[in-house]
C-alpha positions as CSV (number, residue, x, y, z in Angstrom):
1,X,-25.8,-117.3,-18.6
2,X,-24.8,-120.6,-20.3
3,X,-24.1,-123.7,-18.3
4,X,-22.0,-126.4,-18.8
5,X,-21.3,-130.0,-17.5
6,X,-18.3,-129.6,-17.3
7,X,-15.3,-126.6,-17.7
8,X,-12.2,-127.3,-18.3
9,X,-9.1,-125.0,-17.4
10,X,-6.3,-125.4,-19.6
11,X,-5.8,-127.1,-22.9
12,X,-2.9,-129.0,-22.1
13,X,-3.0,-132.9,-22.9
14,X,-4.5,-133.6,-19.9
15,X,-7.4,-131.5,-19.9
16,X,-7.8,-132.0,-23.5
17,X,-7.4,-135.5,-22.7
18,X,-10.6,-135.6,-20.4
19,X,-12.5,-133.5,-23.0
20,X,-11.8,-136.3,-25.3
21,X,-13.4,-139.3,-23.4
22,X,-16.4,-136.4,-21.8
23,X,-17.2,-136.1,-25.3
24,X,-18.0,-139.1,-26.2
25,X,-21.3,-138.9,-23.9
26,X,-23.9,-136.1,-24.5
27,X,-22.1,-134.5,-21.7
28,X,-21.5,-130.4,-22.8
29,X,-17.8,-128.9,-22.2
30,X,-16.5,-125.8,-22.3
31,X,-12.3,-125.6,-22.3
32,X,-10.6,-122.2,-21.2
33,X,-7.2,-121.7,-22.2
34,X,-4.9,-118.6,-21.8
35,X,-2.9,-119.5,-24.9
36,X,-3.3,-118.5,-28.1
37,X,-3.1,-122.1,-29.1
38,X,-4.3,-125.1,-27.0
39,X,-1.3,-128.0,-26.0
40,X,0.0,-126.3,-22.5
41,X,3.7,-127.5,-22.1
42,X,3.3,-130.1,-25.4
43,X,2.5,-127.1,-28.1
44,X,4.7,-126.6,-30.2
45,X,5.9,-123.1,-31.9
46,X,6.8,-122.1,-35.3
47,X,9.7,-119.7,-36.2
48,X,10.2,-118.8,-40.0
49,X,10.1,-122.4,-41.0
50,X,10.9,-124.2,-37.9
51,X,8.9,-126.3,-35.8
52,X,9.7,-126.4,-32.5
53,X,8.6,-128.2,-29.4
54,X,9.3,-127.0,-25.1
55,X,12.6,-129.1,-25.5
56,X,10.7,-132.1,-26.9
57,X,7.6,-134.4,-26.3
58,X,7.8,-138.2,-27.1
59,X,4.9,-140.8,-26.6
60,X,5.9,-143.6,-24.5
61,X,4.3,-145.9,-22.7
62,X,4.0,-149.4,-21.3
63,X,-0.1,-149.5,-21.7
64,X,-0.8,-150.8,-24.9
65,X,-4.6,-150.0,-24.0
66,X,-3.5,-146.3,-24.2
67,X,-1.2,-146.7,-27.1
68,X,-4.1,-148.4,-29.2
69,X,-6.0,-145.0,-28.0
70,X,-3.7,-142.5,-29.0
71,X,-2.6,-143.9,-32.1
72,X,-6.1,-144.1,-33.9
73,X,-6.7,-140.4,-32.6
74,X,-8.8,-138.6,-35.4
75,X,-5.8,-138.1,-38.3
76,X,-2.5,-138.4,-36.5
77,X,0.1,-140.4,-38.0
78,X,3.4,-140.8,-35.7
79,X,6.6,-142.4,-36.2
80,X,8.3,-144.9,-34.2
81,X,11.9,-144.3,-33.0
82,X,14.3,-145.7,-30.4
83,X,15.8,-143.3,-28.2
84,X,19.4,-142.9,-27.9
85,X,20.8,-140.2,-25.6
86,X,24.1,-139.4,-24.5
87,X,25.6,-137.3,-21.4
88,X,28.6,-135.1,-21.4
89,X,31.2,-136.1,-18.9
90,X,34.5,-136.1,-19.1
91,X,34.8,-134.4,-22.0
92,X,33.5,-137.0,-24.1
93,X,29.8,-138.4,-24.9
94,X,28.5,-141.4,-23.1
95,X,25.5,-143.3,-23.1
96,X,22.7,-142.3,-20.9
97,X,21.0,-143.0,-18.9
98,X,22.7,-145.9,-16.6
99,X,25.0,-147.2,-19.1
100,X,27.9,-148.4,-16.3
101,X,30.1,-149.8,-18.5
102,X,30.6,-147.3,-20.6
103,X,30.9,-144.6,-17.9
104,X,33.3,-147.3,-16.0
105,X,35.9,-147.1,-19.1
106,X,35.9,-143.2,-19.5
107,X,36.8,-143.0,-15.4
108,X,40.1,-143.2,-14.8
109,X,41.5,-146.1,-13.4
110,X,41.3,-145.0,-9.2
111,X,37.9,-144.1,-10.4
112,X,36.7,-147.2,-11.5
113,X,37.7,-149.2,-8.2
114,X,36.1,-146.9,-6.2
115,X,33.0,-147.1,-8.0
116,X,32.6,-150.6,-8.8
117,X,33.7,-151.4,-5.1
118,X,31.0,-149.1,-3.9
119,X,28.8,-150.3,-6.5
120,X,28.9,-154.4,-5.8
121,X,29.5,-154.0,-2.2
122,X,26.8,-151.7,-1.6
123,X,24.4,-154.4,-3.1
124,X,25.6,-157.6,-1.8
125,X,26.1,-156.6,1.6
126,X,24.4,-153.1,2.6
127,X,20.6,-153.8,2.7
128,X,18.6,-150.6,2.9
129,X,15.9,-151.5,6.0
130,X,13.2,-148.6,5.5
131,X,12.4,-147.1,2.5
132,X,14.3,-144.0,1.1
133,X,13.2,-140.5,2.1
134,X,15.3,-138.7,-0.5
135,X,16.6,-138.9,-3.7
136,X,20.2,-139.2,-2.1
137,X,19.4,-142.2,-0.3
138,X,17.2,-144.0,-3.0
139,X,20.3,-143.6,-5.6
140,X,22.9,-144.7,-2.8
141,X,20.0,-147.7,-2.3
142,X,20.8,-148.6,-6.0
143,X,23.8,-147.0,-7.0
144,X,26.5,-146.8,-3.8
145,X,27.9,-143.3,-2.8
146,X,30.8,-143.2,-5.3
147,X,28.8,-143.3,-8.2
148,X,26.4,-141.1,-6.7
149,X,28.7,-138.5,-6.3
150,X,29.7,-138.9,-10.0
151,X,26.4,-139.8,-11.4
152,X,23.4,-138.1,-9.7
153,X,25.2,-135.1,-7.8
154,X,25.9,-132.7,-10.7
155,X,23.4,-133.2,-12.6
156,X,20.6,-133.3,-10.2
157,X,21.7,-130.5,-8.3
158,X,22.2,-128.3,-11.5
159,X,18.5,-128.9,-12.7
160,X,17.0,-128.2,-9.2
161,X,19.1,-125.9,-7.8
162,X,19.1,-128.2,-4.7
163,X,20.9,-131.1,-3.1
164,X,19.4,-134.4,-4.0
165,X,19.4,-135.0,0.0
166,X,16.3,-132.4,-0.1
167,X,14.2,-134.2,-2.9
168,X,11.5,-136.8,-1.9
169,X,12.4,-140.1,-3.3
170,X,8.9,-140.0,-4.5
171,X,10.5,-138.0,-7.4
172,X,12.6,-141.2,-8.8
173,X,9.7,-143.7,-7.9
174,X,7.8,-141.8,-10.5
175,X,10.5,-141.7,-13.0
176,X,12.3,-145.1,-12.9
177,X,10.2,-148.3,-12.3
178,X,11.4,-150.4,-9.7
179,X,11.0,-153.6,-11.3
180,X,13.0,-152.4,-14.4
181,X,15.9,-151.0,-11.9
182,X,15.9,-154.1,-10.2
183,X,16.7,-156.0,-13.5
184,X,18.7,-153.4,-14.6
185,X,21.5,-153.7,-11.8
186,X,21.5,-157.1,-11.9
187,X,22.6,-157.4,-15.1
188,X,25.0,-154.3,-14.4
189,X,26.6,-156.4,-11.3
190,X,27.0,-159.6,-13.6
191,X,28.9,-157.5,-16.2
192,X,31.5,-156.0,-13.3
193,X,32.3,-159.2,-12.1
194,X,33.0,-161.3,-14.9
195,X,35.0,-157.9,-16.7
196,X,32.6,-158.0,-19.7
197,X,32.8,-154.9,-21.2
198,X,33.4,-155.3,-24.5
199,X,29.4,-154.4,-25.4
200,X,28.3,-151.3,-23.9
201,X,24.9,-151.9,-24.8
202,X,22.4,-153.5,-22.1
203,X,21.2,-155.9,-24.8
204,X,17.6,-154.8,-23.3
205,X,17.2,-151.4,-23.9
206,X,13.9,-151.1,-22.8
207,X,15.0,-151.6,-19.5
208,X,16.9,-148.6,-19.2
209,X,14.7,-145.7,-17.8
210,X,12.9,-143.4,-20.4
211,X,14.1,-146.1,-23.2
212,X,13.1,-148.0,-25.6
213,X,10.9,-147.2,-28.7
214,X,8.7,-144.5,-28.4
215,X,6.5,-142.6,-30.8
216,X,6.6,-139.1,-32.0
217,X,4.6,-137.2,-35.5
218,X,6.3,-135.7,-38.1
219,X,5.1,-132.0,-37.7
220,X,6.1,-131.8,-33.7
221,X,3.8,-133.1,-30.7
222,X,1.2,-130.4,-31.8
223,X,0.1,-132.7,-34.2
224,X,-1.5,-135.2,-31.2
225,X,-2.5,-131.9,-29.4
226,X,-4.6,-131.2,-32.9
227,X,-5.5,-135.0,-33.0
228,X,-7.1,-134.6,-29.5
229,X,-9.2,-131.4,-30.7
230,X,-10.6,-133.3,-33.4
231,X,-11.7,-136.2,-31.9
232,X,-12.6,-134.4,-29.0
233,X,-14.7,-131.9,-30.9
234,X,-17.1,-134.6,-32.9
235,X,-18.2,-134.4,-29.3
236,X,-20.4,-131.3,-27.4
237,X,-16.7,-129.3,-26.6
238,X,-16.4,-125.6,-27.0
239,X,-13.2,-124.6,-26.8
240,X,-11.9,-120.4,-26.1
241,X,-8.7,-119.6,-26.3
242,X,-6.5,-116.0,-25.2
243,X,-9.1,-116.1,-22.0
244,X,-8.2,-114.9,-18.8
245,X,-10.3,-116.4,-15.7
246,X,-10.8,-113.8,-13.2
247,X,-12.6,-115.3,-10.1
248,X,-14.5,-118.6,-9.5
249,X,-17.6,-118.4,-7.0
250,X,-17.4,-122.2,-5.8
251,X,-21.0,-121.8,-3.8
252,X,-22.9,-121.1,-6.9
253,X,-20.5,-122.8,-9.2
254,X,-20.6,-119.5,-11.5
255,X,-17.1,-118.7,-13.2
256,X,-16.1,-115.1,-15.0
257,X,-13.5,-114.9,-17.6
258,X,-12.6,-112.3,-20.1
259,X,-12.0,-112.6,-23.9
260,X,-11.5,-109.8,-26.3
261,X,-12.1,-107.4,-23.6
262,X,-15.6,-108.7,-23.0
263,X,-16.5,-110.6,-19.7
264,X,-18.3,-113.3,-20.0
265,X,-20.3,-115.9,-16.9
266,X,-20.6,-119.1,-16.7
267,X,-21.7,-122.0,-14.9
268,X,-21.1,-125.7,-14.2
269,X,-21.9,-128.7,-12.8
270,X,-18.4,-129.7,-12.6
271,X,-14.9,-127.9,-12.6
272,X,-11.7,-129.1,-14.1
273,X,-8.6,-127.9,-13.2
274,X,-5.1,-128.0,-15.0
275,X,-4.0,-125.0,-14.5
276,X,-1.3,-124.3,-11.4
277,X,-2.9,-125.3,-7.9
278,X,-1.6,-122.1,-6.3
279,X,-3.6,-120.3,-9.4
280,X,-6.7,-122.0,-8.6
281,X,-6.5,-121.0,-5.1
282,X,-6.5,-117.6,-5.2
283,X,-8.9,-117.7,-8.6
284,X,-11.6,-119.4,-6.2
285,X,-13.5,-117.8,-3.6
286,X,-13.3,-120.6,-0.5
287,X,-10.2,-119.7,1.3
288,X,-8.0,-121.0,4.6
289,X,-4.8,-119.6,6.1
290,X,-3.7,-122.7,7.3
291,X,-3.7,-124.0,3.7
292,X,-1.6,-120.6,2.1
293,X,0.8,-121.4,4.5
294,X,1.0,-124.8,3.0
295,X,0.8,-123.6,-0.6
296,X,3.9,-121.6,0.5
297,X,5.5,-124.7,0.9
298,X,4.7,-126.1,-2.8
299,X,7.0,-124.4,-5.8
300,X,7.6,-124.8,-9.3
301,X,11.1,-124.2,-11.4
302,X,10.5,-122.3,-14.2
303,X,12.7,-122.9,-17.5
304,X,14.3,-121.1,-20.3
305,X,14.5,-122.5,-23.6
306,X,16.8,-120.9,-25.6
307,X,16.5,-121.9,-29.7
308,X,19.8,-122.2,-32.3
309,X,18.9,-122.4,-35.8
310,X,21.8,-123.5,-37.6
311,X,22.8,-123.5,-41.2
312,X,24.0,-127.0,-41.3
313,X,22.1,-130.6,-42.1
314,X,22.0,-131.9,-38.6
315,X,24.7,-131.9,-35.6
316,X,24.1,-135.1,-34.0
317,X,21.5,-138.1,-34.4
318,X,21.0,-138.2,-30.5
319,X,17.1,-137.7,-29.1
320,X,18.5,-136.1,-26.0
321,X,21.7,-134.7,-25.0
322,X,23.0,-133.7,-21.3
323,X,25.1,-131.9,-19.6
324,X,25.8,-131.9,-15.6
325,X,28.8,-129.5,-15.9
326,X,27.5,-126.7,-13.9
327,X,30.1,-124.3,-16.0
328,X,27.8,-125.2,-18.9
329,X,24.6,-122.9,-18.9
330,X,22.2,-125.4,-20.0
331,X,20.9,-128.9,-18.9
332,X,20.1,-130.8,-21.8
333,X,19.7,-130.2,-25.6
334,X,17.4,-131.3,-28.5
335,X,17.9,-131.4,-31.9
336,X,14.3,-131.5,-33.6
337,X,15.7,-132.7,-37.0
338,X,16.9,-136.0,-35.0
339,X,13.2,-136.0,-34.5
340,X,11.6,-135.5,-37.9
341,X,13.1,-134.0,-40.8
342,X,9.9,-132.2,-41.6
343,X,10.7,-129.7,-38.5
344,X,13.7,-128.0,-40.0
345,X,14.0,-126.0,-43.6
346,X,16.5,-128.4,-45.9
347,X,20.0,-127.9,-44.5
348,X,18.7,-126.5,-41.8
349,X,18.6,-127.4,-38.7
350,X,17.3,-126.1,-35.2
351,X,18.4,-127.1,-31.1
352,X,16.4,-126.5,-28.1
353,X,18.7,-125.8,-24.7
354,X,16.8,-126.0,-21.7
355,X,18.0,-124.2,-18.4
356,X,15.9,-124.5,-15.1
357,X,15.5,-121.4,-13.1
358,X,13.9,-120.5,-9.4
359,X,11.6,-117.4,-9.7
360,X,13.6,-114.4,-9.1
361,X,17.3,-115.9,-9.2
362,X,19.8,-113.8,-10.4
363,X,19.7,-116.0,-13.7
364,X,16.1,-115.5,-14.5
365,X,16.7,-111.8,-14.7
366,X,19.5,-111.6,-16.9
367,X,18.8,-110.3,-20.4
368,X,17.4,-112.7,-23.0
369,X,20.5,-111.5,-25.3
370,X,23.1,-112.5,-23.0
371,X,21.1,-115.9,-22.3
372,X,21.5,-116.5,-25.6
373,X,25.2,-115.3,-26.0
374,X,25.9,-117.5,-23.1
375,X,24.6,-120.6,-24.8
376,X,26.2,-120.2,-28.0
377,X,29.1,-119.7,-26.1
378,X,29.0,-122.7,-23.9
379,X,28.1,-124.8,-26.7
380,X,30.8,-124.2,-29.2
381,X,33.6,-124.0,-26.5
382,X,32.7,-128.1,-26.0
383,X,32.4,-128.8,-29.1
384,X,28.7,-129.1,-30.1
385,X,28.1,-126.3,-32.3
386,X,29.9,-124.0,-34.3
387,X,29.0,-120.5,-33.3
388,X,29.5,-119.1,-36.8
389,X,27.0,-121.6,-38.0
390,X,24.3,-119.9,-35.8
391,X,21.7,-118.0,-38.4
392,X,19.3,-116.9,-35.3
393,X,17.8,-117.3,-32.3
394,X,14.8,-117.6,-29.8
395,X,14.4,-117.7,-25.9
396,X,11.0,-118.3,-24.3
397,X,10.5,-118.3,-20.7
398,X,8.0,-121.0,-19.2
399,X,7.0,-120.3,-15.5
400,X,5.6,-123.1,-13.3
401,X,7.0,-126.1,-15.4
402,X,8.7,-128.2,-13.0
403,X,6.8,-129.5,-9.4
404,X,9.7,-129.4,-6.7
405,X,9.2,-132.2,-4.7
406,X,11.1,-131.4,-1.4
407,X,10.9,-133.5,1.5
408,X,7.6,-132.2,2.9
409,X,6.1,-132.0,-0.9
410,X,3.6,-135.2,-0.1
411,X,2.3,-133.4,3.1
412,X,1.8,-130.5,1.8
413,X,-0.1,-131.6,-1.3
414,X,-2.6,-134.3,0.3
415,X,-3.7,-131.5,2.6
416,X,-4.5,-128.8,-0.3
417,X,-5.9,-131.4,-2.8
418,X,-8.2,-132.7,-0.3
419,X,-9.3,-129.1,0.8
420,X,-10.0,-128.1,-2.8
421,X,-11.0,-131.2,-4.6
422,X,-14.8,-130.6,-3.4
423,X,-18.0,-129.3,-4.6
424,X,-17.7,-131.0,-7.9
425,X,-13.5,-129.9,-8.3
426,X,-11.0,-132.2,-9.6
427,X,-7.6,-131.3,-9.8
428,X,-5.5,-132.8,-13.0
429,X,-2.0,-133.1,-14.7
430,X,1.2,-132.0,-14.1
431,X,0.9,-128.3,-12.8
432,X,-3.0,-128.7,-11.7
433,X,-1.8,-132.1,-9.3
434,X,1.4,-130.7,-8.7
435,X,3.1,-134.4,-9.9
436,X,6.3,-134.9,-12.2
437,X,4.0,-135.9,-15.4
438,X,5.2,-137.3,-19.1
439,X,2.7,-136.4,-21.7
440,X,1.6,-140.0,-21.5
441,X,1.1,-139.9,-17.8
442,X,-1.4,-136.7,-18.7
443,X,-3.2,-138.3,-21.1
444,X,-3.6,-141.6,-19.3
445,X,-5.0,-139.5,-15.9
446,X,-6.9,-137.9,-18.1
447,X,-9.0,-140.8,-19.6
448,X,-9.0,-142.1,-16.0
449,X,-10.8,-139.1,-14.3
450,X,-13.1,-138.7,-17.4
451,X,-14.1,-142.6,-16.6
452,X,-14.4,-142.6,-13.2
């Protein structure tokens, strides 16, 4: 039986991540993924041609520590870009995220009292006491209810197929930083009052949330995965791939998987998890009842991707494109050519729809061919594409891809990490620590728990 230092489940970023600083010590490794190919949610796929990404994977981030590290990975070469994104509403495409001004011109007139009333009055004179609880309540904090009901509402109710009233406010503390939001309205407020809004821009884009410049490769985010093989593997890292794990005896520290029909045992000092909590409970062999009835209590959405490849150049030269109409199928789009035009055959081009499901809605269990019909549909009847442009396409299904965090998320999750983060387990990323992560986020908590 072979032992290790330390195993690893799942090659996402973050796990590869931690293999990458582990092996820089003498330390041995052994990474299980059930994939054919490592890179979890940030792998990318390949379709006669294409190169595709799950939607798409930028690099940004505010550590230039991290930066430094990632851009001197072993043979990766990434472009810089600056994000532009626009949102749907109204029937016409607006700036997004939090561009006011621009969504305060294409209101109608009623509309735009009621919002910039709610707006400046809810910031000079309604002073939030306690901290928010939900989602709701941290927008209204920021936002006032009018623009709440216009701006976070639809949208947010479409991708989580619940009201923003049940989502911790945990969820936007992770994804907009408070400083930057606190900047960011002021300079909103100053451009309501004094009528300025003949420049829709921010001047400061890299205050907006998820803006700026941010870095991507030319071949699609599988090129960093590859980079952190490399680097990783000048280090004592064996890495198995198409493995399925079928029990792990956490007394003995002995783990069984299978691979090619052959089961093989192992052992290590100590265990890495990425993979879904709820999978490493029931893959381990210490178990509690009060803590199922917790895990209960902890879900994922799962999402479709549906892929257009289109026999034109490009359709737009947005990064991201949304769409909070909920008689539109899908949430958001991504055209990879916008990207890199290395990802698409020449005058080709490809878009990624994404469309969050819960397990077992009626949705999830519709046919991939009239998914697919549905988005072309959807998508030419606005305008974006025209369906008789459409050469082929693709759905994949991607279960456990978005934590839910519901009011009693926090709870819920202290109480199961803490019960199986023992005996030499550490729980990491975005499905193994059950937290809302960027692929920079991943990486970063993955140098971190290598290091400490």
């Amino acid at each position: 039986m072979k032992k290790f230092d330390y195993i690893v489940l799942g090659g996402g970023v973050a796990g590869l991540s931690f293999c990458k600083r582990i092996a820089e010590t003498s330390n041995s490794i052994l990474l299980l993924e059930k994939e054919d190919i490592v890179g979890g949610l940030a792998r990318s796929i390949y379709h006669k041609g294409f190169i595709m990404d799950f939607c798409a994977h930028r690099f940004h981030t505010g550590n230039q520590d991290l930066l430094k590290e990632v851009l001197s990975l072993d043979g990766l070469k990434m472009k810089k870009h600056m994000k532009k994104s626009r949102i749907y509403m109204f029937n016409k495409y607006l700036r997004y995220p939090f561009e006011l001004q621009n969504l305060f011109r294409a209101m109608s007139f009623l509309q735009f009292l009621k919002s910039s009333f709610s707006f400046v009055y809810n910031k000079i004179f309604l002073k939030q006491k306690l901290p928010p609880i939900s989602y709701k309540q941290w927008f209204i904090n920021y936002y006032g209810i009018e623009l709440y009901k216009i701006m976070c509402y639809p949208y947010t109710n479409k991708i989580w197929k619940m009201d923003p009233s049940e989502i911790s406010a945990d969820w936007a503390d992770q994804r907009f930083q408070g400083e930057k939001m606190s900047k960011l309205v002021k300079r909103v407020i100053k451009k309501i009052l004094t009528l300025d809004f003949s420049n829709f821009s921010l001047d400061d884009e890299n205050l907006i949330p998820d803006g700026g410049e941010f870095y991507y490769p030319d071949y699609g985010f599988q090129d960093l995965v590859n980079a952190l093989v490399r680097t990783a593997k000048k280090g004592n890292l064996n890495i198995k791939t198409s493995v399925s794990i079928l029990s792990i005896d956490r007394i003995n520290k002995i783990l069984l998987y299978e691979k090619d029909k052959q089961i093989k045992k192992v052992q290590y000092k100590n265990l890495i998890s990425t993979i879904p909590i709820h999978s490493l409970y029931y893959l381990q062999s210490k178990k509690s009842e009060k803590i199922e009835k917790k895990l209960l209590n902890l879900k994922y959405l799962d999402i479709i991707f549906v892929y257009l490849f289109l026999d034109v150049d490009q359709v737009s030269n947005d990064h991201w494109l949304y769409f909070p109409d909920q008689d539109i199928i899908f949430n958001r789009s991504v055209e990879f050519t916008t990207w890199s035009k290395k990802m698409s055959p020449k005058g080709k081009t490809c878009l990624c729809f994404d469309i969050t499901v819960k397990k077992n809605s009626s949705l999830s269990k519709n046919t991939n061919k009239s998914i697919i019909s549905r988005v072309i549909t959807d998508a030419h009847r606005i305008g974006y594409i025209k369906k008789e442009k459409v050469l082929d396409s693709k759905l994949i299904k991607l279960p456990n891809a978005y934590p839910i965090y519901s009011l009693d998320y926090k709870e819920n999750l202290i109480n199961i990490v803490s019960y199986l983060e023992s005996d030499d387990v550490f729980l990491l990323g975005r499905t193994g620590i059950f937290r809302y992560n960027n692929s920079d986020n991943s990486i970063e908590m993955g140098f971190k728990l290598a290091d400490n």
